[in-house]
C-alpha positions in Angstrom: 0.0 0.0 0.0 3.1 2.6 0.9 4.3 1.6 -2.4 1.1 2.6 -4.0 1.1 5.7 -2.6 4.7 6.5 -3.1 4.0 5.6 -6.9 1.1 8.0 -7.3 2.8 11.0 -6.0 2.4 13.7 -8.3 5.8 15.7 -9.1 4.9 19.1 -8.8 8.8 20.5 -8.8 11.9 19.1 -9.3 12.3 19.0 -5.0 8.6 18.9 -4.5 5.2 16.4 -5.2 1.8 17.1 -4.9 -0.2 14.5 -2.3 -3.3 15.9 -2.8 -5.6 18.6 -4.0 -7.4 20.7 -2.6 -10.9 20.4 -2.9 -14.1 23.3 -3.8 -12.1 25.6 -5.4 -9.3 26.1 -2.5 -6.0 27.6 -3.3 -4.6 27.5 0.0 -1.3 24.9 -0.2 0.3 23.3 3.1 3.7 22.6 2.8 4.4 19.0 4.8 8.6 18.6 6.0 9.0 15.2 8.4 12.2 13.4 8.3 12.1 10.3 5.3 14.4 7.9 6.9 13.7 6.3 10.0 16.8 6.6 12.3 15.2 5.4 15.4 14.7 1.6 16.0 11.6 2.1 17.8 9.9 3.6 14.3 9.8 1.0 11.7 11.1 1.4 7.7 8.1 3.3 6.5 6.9 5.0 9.2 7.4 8.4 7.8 5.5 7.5 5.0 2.7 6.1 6.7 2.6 8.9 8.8 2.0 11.2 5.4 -0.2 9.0 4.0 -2.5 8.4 6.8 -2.6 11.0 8.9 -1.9 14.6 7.6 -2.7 13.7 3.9 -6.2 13.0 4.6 -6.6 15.7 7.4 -5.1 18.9 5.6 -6.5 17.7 2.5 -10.5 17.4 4.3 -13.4 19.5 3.2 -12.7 21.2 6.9 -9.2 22.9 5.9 -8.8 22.8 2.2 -5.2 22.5 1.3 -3.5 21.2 -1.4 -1.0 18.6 0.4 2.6 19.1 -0.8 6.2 17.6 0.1 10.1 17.5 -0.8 10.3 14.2 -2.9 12.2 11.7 -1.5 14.1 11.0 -4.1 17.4 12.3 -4.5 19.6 13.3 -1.6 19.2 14.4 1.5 20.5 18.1 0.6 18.2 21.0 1.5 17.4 22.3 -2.0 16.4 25.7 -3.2 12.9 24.3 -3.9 11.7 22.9 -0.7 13.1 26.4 0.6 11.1 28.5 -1.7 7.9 26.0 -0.7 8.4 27.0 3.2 8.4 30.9 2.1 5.6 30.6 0.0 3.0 27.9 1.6 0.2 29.3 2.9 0.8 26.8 6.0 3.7 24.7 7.2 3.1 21.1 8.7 6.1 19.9 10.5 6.7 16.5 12.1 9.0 16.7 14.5 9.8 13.1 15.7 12.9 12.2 16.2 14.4 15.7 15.9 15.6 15.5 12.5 17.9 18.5 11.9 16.8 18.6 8.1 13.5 19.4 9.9 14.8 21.5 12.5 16.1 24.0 10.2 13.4 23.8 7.8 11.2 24.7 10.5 13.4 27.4 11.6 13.5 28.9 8.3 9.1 28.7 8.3 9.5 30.6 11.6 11.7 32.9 10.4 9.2 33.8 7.9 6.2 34.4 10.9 3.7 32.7 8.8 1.6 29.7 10.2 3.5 26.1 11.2 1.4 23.1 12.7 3.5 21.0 14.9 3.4 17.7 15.5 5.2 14.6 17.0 5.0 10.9 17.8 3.8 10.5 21.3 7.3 9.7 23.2 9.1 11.9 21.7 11.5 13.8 23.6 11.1 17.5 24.9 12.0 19.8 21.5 14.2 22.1 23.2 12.2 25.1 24.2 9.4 25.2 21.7 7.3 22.3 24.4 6.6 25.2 26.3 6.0 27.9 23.8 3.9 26.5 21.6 1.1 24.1 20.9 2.2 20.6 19.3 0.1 18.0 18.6 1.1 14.7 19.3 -0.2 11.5 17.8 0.2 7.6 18.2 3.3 6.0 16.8 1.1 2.9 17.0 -0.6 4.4 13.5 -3.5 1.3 13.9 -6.7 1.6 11.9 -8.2 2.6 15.0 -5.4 4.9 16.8 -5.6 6.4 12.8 -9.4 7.2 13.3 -8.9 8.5 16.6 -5.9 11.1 15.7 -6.7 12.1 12.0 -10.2 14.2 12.8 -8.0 15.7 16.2 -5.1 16.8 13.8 -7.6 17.7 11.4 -9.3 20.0 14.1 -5.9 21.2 15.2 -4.4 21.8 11.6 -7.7 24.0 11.7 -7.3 25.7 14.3 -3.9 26.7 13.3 -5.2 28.5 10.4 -8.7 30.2 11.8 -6.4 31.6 14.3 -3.1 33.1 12.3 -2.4 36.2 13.5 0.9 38.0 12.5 1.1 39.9 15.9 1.4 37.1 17.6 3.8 34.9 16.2 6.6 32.9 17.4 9.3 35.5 16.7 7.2 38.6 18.7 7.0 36.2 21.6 10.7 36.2 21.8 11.1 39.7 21.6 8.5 40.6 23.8 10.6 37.6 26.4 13.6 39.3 25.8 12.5 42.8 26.3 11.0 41.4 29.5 14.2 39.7 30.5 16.6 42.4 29.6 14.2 44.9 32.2 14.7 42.7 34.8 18.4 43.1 34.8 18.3 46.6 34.9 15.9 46.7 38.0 
């Protein structure tokens, strides 16, 4: 079935494929960056994919949110190309999976953030803290189990989530201004 799938993409780029399409007219596009090899033992070959396929596919994609589904194709190396950049800038929304703390993801993400445009985050449940961001912001955590039923249970949620993402963007209140606004806050109490 992964193989399926994996034969079906639609090459949309030279670094990037097309999952899915949006449906009723939508033009909105979110941008999908997870790792695409397994490095952890606990996650088996495939994982990754079944993750994509399963999960955010079919709950970015819904009627609910609207967006065309797109990803770096997995074939070729693991370089960061001038593409997939140009697809972080320019997606209307960024979906980043942040299991296993893949630094191909980590500075993806980073370059999303940089940007203060809208980023869903989400990792396997048993994951590891992610630095400083668990405390910052909202990340959505499914089961690594990825069973029929566990699938059923977390797509709608990140589907919901993914949603709420979106209906509340707001470019004064991104990830970035929170720093500053910590910073200025911190720097004040040294000069009391």
């Amino acid at each position: 079935l992964i193989l399926w799938f994996l034969f079906f993409w639609r090459q949309s780029t030279p670094g990037t494929v097309t999952l899915a399409e949006a449906g009723g007219g939508s033009t909105l596009s979110a941008f999908v960056i997870l790792p695409f090899v397994e490095r952890d033992p606990k996650h088996p070959t495939g994982f990754f994919a079944e993750v994509i396929r399963s999960l955010i596919t079919p709950a970015a994609a819904s009627k609910e949110c609207g967006f065309t589904v797109k990803t770096a194709n997995r074939q070729g190396s693991d370089m960061i190309q001038s593409t997939i950049v140009n697809d972080l800038i320019e997606a209307d929304l960024v979906i980043a999976d942040l299991t296993e703390h893949n630094p191909n993801v980590m500075f993806e993400l980073g370059v999303r953030m940089a940007q203060e445009k809208p980023v869903v985050l989400m990792k396997a449940q048993g994951t590891g803290p992610l630095f400083d961001i668990d405390n910052l912001l909202r990340v959505f955590e499914y089961s690594p189990n990825l069973w029929q039923t566990t699938i059923e249970k977390d797509m709608p949620n990140l589907r919901d989530f993914i949603k709420g993402t979106w209906d509340n963007r707001d470019p004064n209140k991104t990830y970035m201004r929170s720093e500053e606004h910590t910073s200025e806050f911190q720097s004040r109490q040294y000069l009391v």
